[in-house]
Backbone as CSV, one residue per row, in Angstrom:
resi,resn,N_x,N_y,N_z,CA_x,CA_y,CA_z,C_x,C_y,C_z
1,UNK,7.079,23.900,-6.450,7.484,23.969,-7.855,8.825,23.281,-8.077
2,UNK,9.457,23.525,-7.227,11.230,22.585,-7.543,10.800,21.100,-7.331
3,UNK,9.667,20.583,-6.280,9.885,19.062,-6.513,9.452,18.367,-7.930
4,UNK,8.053,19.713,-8.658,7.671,19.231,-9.677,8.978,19.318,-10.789
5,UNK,10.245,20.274,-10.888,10.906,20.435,-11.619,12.007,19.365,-11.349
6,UNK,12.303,18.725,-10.195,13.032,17.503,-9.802,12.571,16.087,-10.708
7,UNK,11.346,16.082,-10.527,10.849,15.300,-11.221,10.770,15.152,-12.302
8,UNK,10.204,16.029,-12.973,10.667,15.972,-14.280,12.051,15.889,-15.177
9,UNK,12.600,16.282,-14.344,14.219,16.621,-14.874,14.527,14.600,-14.399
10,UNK,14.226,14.476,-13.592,14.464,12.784,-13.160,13.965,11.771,-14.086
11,UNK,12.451,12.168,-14.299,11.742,11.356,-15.366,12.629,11.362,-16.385
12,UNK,12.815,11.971,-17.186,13.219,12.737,-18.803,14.694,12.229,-18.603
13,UNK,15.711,12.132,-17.871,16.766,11.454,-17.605,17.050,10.046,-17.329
14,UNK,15.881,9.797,-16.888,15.595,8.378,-16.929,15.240,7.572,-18.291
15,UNK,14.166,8.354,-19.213,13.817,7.756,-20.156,14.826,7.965,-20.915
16,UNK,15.614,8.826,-21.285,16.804,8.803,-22.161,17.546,7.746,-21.893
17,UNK,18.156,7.583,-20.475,19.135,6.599,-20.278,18.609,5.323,-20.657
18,UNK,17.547,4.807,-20.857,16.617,3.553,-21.032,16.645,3.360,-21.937
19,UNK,17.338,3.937,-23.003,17.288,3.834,-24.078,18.591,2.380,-24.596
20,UNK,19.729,2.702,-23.985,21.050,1.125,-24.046,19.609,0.379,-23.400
21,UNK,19.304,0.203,-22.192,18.562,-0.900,-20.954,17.674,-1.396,-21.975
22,UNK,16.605,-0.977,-22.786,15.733,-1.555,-23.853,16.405,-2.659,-25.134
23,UNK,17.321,-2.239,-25.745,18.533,-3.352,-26.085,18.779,-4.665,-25.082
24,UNK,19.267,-4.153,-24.125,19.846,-4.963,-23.160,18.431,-6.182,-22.978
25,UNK,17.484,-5.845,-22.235,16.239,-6.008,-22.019,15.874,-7.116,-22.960
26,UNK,15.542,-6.558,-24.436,15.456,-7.226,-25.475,16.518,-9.044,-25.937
27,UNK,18.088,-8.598,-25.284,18.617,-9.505,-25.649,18.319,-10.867,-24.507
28,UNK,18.100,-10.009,-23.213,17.983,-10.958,-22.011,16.473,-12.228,-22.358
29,UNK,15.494,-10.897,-23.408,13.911,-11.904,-23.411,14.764,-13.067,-24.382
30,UNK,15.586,-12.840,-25.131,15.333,-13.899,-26.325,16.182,-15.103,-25.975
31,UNK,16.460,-15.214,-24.265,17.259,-16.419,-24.112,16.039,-16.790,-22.492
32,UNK,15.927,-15.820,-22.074,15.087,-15.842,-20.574,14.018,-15.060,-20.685
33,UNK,12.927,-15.088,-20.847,11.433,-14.269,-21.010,11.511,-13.694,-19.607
34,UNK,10.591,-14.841,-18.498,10.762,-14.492,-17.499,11.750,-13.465,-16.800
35,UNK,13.164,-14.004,-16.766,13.760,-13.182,-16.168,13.993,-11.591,-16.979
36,UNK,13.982,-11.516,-18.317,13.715,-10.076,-18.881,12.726,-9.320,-18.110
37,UNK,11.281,-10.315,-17.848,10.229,-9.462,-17.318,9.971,-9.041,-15.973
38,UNK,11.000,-9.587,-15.401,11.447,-9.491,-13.887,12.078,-8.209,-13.554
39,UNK,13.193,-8.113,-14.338,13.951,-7.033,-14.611,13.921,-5.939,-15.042
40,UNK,12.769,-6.046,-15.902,12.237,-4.336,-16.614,11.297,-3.730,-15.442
41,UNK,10.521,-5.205,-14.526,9.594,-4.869,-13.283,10.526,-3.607,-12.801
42,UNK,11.823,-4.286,-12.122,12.160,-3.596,-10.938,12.617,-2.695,-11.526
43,UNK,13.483,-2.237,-12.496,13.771,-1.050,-13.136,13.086,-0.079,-13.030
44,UNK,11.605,-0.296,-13.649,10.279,0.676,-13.498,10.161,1.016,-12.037
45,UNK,10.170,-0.035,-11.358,9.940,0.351,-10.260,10.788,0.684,-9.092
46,UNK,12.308,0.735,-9.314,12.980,1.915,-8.586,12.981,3.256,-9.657
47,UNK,12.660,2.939,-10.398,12.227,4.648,-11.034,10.902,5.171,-10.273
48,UNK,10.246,4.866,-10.298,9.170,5.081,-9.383,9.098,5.700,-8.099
49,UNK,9.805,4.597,-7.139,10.021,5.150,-5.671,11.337,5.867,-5.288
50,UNK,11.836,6.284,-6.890,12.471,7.318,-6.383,11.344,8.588,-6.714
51,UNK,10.847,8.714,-7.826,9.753,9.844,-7.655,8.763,10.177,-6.639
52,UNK,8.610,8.750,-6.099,7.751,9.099,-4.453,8.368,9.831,-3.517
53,UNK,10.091,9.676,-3.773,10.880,10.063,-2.213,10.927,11.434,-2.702
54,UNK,10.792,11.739,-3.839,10.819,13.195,-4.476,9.936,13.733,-3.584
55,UNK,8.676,13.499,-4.376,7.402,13.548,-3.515,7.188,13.992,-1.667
56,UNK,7.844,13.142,-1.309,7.951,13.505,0.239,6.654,12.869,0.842
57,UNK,5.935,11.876,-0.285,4.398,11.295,0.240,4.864,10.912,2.223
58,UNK,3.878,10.686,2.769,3.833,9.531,3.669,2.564,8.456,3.315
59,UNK,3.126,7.648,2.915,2.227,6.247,2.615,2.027,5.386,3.593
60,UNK,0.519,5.274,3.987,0.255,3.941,4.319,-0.607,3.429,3.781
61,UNK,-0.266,1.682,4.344,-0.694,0.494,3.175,-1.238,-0.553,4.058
62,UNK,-3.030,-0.792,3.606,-3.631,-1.344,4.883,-3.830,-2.728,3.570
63,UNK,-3.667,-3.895,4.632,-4.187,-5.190,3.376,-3.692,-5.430,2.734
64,UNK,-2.153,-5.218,2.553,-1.598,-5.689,1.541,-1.395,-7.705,1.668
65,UNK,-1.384,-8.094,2.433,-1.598,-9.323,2.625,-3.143,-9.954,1.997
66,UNK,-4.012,-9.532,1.776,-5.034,-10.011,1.017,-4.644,-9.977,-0.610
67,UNK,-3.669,-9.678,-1.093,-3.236,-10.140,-2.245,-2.285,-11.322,-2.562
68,UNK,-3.122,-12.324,-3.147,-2.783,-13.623,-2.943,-1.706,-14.278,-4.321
69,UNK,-1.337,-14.952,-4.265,0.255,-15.257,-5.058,0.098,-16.073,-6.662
70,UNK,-1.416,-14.997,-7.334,-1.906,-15.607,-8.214,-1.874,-14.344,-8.995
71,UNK,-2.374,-14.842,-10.530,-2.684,-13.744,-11.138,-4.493,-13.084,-10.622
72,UNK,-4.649,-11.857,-10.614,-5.487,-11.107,-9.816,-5.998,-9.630,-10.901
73,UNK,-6.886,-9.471,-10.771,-7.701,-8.161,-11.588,-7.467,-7.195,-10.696
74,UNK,-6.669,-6.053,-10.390,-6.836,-5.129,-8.943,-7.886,-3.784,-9.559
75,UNK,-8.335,-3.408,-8.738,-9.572,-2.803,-9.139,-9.666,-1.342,-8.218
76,UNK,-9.606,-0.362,-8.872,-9.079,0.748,-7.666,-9.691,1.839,-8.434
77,UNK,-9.692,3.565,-7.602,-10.270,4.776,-8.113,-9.347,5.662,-8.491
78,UNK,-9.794,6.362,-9.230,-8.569,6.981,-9.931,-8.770,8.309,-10.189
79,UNK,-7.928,8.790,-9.180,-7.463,10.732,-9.291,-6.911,11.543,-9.353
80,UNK,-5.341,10.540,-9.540,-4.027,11.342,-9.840,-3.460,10.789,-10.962
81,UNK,-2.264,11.318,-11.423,-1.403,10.911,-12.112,-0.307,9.481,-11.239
82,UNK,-0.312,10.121,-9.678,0.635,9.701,-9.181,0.151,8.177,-8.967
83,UNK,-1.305,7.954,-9.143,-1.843,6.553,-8.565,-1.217,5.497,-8.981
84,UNK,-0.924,5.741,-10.527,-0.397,4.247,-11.245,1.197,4.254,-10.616
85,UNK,2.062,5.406,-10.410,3.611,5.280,-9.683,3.426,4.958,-8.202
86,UNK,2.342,5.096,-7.414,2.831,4.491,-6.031,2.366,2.755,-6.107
87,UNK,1.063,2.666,-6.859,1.109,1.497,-6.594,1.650,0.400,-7.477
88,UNK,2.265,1.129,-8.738,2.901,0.453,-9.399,4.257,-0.347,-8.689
89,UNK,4.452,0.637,-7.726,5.842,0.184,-7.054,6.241,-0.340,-6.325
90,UNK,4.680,-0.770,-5.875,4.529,-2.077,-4.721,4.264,-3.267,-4.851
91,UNK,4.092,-3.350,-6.651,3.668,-5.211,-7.159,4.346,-5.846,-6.976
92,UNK,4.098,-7.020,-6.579,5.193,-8.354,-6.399,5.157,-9.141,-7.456
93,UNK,4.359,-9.258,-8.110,4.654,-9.793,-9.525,4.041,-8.717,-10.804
94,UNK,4.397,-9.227,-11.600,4.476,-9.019,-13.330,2.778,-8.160,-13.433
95,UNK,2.464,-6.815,-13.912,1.498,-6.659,-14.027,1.868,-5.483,-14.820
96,UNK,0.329,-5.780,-15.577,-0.163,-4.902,-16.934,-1.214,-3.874,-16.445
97,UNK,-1.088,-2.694,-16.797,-1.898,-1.757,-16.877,-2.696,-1.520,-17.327
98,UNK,-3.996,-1.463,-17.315,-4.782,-0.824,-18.923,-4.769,1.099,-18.823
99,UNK,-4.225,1.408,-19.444,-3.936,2.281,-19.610,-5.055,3.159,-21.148
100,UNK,-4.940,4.634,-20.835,-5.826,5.258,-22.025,-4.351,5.062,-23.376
101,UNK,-5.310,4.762,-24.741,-4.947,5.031,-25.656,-3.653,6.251,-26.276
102,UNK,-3.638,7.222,-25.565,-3.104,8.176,-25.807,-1.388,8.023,-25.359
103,UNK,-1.363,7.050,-24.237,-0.263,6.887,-23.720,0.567,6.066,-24.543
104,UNK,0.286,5.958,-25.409,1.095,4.699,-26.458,2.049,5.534,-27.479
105,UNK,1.223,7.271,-27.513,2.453,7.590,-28.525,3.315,8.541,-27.609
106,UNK,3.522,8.207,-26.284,5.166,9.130,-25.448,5.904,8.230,-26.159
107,UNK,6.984,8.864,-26.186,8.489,8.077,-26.960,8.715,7.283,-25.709
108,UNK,9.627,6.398,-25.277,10.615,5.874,-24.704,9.529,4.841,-23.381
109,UNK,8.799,5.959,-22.860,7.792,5.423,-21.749,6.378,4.561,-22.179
110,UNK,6.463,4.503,-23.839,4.982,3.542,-23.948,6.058,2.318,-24.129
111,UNK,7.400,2.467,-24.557,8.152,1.434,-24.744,8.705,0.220,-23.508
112,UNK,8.690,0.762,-21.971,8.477,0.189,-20.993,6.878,0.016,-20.661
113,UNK,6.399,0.775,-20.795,4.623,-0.042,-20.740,4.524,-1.424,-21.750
114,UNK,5.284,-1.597,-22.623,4.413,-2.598,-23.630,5.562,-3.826,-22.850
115,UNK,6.622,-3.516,-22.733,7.541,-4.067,-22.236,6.647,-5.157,-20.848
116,UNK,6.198,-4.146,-19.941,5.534,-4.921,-18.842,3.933,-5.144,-18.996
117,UNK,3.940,-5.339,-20.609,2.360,-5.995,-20.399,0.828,-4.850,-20.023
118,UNK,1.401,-3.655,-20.463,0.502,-3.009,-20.220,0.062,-2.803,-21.400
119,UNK,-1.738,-2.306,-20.987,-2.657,-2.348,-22.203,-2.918,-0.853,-22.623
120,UNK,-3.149,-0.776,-23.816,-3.772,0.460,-24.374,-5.211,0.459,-24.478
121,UNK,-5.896,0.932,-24.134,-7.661,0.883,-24.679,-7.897,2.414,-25.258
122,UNK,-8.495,1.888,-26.515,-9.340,2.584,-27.242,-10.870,3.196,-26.848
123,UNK,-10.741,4.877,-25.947,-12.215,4.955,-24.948,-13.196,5.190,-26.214
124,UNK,-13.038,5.341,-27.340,-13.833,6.079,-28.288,-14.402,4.295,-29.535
125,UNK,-13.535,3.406,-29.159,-13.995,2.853,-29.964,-14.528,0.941,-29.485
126,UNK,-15.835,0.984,-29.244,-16.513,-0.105,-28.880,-15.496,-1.951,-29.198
127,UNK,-15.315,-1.592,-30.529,-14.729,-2.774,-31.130,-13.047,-3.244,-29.974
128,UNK,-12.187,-1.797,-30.822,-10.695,-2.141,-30.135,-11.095,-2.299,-28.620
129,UNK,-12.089,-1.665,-27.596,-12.146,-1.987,-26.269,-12.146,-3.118,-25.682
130,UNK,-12.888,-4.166,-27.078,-13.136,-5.320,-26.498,-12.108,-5.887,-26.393
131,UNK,-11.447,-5.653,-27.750,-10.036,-6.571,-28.096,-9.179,-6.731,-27.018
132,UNK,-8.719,-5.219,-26.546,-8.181,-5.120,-25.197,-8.804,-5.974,-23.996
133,UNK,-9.646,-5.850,-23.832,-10.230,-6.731,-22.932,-10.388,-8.405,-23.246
134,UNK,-9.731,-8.649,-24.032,-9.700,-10.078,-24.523,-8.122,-10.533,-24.218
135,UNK,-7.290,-9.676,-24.855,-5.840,-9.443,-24.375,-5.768,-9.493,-22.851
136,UNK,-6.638,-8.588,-22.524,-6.296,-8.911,-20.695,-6.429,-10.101,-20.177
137,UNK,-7.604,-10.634,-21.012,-8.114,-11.679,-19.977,-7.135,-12.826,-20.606
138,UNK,-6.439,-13.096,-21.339,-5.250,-13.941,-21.869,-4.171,-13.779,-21.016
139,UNK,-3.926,-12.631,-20.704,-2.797,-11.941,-20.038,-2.914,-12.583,-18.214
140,UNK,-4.060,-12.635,-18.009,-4.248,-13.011,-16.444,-4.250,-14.921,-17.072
141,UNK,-4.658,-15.311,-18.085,-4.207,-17.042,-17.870,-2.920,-17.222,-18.162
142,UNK,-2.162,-16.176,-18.723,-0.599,-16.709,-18.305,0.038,-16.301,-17.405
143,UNK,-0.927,-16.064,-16.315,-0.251,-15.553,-14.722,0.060,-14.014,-14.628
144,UNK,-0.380,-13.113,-15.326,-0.267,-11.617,-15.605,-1.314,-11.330,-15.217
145,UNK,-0.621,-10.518,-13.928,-1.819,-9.660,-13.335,-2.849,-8.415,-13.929
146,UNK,-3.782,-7.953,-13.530,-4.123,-6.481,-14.329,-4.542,-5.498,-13.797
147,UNK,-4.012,-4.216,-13.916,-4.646,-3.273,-12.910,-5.653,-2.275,-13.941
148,UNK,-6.637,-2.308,-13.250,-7.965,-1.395,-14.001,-8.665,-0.045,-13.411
149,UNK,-8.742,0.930,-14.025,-9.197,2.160,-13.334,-10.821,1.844,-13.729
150,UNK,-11.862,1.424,-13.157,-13.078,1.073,-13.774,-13.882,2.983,-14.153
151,UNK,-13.359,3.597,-13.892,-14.155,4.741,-13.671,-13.844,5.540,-15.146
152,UNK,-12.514,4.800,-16.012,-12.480,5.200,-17.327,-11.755,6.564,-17.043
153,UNK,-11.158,6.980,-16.320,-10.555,8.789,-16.673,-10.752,9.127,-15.097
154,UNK,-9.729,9.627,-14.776,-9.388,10.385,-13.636,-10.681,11.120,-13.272
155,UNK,-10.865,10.973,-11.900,-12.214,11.534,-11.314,-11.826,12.918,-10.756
156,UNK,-12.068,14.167,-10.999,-11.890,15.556,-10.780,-12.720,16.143,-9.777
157,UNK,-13.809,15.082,-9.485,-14.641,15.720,-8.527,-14.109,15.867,-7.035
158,UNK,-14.946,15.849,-5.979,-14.890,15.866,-4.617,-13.631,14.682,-4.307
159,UNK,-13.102,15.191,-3.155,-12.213,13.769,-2.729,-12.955,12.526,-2.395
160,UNK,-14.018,12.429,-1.678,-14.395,11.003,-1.713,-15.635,10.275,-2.639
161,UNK,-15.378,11.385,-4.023,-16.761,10.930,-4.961,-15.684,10.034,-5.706
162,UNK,-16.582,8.858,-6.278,-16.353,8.124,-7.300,-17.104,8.379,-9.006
163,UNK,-17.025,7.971,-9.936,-17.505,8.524,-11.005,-18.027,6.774,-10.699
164,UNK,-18.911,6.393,-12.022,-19.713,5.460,-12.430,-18.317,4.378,-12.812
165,UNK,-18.562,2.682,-12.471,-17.769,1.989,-12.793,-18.090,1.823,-13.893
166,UNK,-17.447,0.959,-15.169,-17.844,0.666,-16.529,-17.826,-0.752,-16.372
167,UNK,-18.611,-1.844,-16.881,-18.523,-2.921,-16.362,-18.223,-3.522,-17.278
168,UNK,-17.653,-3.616,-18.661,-16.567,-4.127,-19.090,-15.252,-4.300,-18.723
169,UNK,-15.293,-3.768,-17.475,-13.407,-3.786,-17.196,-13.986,-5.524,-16.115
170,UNK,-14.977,-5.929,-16.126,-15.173,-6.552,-14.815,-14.935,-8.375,-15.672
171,UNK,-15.249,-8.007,-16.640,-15.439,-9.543,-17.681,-13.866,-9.506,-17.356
172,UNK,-13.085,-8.865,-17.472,-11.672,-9.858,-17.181,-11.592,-10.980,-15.904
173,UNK,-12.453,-10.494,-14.994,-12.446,-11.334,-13.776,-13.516,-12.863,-14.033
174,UNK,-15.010,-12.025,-14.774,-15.663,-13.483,-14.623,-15.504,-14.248,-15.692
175,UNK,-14.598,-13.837,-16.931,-14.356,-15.175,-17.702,-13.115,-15.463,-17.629
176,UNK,-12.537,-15.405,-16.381,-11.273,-16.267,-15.793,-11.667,-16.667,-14.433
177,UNK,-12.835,-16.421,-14.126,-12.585,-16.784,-12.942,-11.553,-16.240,-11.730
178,UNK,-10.522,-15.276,-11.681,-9.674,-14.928,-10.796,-10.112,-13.979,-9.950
179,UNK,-9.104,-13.783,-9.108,-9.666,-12.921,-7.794,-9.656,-11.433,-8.382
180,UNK,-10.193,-10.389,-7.639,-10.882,-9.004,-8.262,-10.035,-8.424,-6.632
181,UNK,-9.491,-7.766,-6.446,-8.828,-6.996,-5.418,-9.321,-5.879,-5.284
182,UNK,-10.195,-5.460,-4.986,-10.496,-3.655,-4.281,-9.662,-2.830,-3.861
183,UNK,-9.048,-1.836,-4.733,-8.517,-0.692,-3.921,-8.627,0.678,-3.804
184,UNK,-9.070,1.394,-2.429,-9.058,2.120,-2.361,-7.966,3.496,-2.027
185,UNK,-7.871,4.359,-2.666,-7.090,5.044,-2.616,-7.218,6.633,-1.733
186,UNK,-6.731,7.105,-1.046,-7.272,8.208,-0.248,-6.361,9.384,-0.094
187,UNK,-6.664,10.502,-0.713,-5.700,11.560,-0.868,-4.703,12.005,-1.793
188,UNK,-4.322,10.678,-2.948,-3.853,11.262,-3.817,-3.567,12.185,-4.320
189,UNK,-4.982,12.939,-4.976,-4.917,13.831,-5.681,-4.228,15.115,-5.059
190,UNK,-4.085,15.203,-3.718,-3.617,16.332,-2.862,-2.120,16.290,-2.951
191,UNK,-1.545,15.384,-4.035,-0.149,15.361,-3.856,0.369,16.070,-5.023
192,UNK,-0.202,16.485,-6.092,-0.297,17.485,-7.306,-1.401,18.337,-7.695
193,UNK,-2.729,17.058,-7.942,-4.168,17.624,-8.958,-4.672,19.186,-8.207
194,UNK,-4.424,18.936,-7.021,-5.485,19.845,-6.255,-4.633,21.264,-6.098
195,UNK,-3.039,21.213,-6.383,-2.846,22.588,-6.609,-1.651,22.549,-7.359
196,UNK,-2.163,22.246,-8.639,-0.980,22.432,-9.941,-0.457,23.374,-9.806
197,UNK,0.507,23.649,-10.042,1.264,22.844,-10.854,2.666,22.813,-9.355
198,UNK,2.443,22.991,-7.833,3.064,22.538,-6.812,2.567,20.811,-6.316
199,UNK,3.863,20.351,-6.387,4.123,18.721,-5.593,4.453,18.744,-4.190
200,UNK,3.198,18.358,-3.554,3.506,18.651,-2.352,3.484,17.350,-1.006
201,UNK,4.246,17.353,0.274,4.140,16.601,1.135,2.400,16.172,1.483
202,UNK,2.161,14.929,1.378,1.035,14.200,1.859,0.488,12.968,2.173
203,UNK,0.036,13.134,3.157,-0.652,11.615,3.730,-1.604,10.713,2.545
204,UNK,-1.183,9.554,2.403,-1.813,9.148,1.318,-2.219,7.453,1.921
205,UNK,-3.081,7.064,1.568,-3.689,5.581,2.569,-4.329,4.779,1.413
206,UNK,-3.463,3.740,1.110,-3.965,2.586,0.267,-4.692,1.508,1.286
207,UNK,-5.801,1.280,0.855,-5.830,-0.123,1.368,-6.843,-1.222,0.075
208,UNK,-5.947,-2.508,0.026,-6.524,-3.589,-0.267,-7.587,-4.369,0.266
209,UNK,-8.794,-4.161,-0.520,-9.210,-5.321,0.213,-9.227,-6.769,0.143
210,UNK,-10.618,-7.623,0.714,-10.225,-9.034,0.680,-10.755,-9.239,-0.878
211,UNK,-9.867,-10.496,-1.527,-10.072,-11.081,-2.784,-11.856,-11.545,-2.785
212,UNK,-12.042,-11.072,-4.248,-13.187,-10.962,-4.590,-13.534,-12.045,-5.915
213,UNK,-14.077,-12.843,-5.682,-14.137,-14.139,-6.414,-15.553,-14.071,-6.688
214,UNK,-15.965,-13.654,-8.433,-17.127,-13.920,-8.977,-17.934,-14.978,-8.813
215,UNK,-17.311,-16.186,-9.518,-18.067,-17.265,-8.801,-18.483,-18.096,-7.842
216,UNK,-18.069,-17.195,-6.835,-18.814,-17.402,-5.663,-19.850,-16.588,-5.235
217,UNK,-19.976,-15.257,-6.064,-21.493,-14.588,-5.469,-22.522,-14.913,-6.380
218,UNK,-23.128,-14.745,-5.567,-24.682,-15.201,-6.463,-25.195,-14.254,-7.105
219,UNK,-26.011,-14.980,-8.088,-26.432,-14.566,-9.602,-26.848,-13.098,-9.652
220,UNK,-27.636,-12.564,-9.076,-27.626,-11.241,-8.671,-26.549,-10.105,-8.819
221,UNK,-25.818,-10.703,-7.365,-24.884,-9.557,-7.383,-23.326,-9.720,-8.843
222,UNK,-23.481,-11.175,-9.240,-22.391,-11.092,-10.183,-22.827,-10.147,-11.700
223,UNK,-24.301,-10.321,-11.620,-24.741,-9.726,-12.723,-24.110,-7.596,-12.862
224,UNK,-24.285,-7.717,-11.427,-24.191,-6.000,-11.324,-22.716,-6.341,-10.378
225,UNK,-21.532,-6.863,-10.559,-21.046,-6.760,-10.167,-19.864,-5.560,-10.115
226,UNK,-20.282,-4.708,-11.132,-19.312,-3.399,-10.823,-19.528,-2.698,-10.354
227,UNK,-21.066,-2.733,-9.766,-21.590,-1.706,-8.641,-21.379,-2.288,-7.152
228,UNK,-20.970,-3.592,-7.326,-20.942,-4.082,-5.784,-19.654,-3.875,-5.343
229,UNK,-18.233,-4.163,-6.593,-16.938,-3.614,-6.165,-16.972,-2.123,-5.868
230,UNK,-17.465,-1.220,-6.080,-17.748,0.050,-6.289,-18.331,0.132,-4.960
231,UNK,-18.931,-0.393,-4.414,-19.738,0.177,-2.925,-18.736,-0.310,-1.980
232,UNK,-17.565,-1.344,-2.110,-16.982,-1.737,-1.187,-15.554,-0.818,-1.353
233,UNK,-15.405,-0.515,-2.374,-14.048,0.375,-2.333,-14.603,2.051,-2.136
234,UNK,-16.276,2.432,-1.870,-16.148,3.631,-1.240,-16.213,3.904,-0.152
235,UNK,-17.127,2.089,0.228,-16.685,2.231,1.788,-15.915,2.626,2.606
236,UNK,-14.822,2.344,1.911,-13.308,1.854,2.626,-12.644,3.771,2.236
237,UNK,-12.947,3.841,1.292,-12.815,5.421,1.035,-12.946,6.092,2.435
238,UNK,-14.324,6.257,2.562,-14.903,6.761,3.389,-14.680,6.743,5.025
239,UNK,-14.470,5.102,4.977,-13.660,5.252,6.550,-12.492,5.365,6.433
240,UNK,-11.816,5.318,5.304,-10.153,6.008,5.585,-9.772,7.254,5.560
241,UNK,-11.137,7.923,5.287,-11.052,9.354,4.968,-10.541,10.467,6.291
242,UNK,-10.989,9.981,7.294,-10.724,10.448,8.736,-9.281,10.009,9.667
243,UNK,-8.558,8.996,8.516,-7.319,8.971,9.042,-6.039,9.828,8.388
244,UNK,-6.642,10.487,7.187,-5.629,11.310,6.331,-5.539,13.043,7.154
């Protein structure tokens, strides 16, 4: 209970103070884009891995070298809160989130999401989903990466079940053409979900896999291709499951 109250008391101190840095931020885009968006990166993301050291995780990270020095779709399962802060804090470049709708009205924290290019999607409404997904795929031709939970909402079930992918999150990859990154995630949820409201010490195992390039599989499997990313990131589930 004190690491969850560390945290929070850290978060909530953080977003206040961000409040001058968003000014600041703002004046840096209107002479240097780039370097503004560089800078709000790492900000976010020593906010971040200081909430991991809160945490007390032990992380390991298999494959991170199969992420190649392009813009990239990363494609992963989703069962914590904590998923988007560990691996948020390991990007090497500029990347957007798609994130649920709801996250747009926190004060201070949808204001660094929009800041780094992260998306809002609308789960209730067919039309705005697309839009978002049109935005993304703009977002990856100006070299903006995207990270996608395909499963639509945190999976509550068993540790190594996946929920159904949605295969609209997958058109960002085949009408750009860019690489699709698999990641699997293992144990997360054991670092809060599984016994709220205590934050507790745990083994947690990312691994990347190899870049996944639509137009190179054949017609078949690109057609159903959110079931084929989906069998390769439970694979990898599954045999990482015995190292946690």
């Amino acid at each position: 209970m004190i690491r969850l109250i560390c945290i929070a008391t850290f978060l909530i101190l953080f977003l206040i103070c961000s409040i001058p840095l968003f000014f600041i931020e703002w004046i840096i885009g209107k002479f240097d884009r780039q370097k503004k968006d560089i800078s709000s990166l790492r900000i976010v993301q020593w906010a971040f891995k200081v909430i991991i050291a809160m945490t007390g995780v032990k992380l390991d990270v298999i494959g991170e070298e199969n992420i190649s020095d392009e813009a990239v779709l990363f494609v992963g399962n989703h069962r914590s809160y904590f998923d988007i802060v560990v691996t948020y804090a390991r990007c090497k470049r500029l990347t957007g989130f798609v994130s649920k709708k709801e996250m747009e009205k926190i004060p201070l924290l949808s204001v660094w999401m929009k800041y780094l290019y992260c998306l809002f999607l609308d789960r209730t409404n067919a039309r705005a989903g697309l839009k978002t997904i049109m935005t993304a795929i703009e977002q990856i031709k100006n070299g903006i990466s995207i990270w996608i939970f395909p499963e639509g909402t945190r999976n509550k079930g068993e540790e190594l079940s996946m929920l159904d992918f949605k295969d609209g999150a997958f058109k960002i990859s085949t009408k750009t053409g860019c690489a699709i990154i698999p990641v699997s995630i293992n144990n997360m949820a054991d670092i809060f979900e599984a016994h709220m409201p205590f934050v507790r010490r745990t083994h947690v195992i990312i691994e990347y896999g190899k870049p996944i390039y639509p137009n190179e599989l054949d017609a078949e499997t690109k057609k159903h291709i959110g079931d084929y990313v989906q069998n390769i990131i439970q694979e990898t589930i599954n045999k990482n499951a015995a190292l946690v």
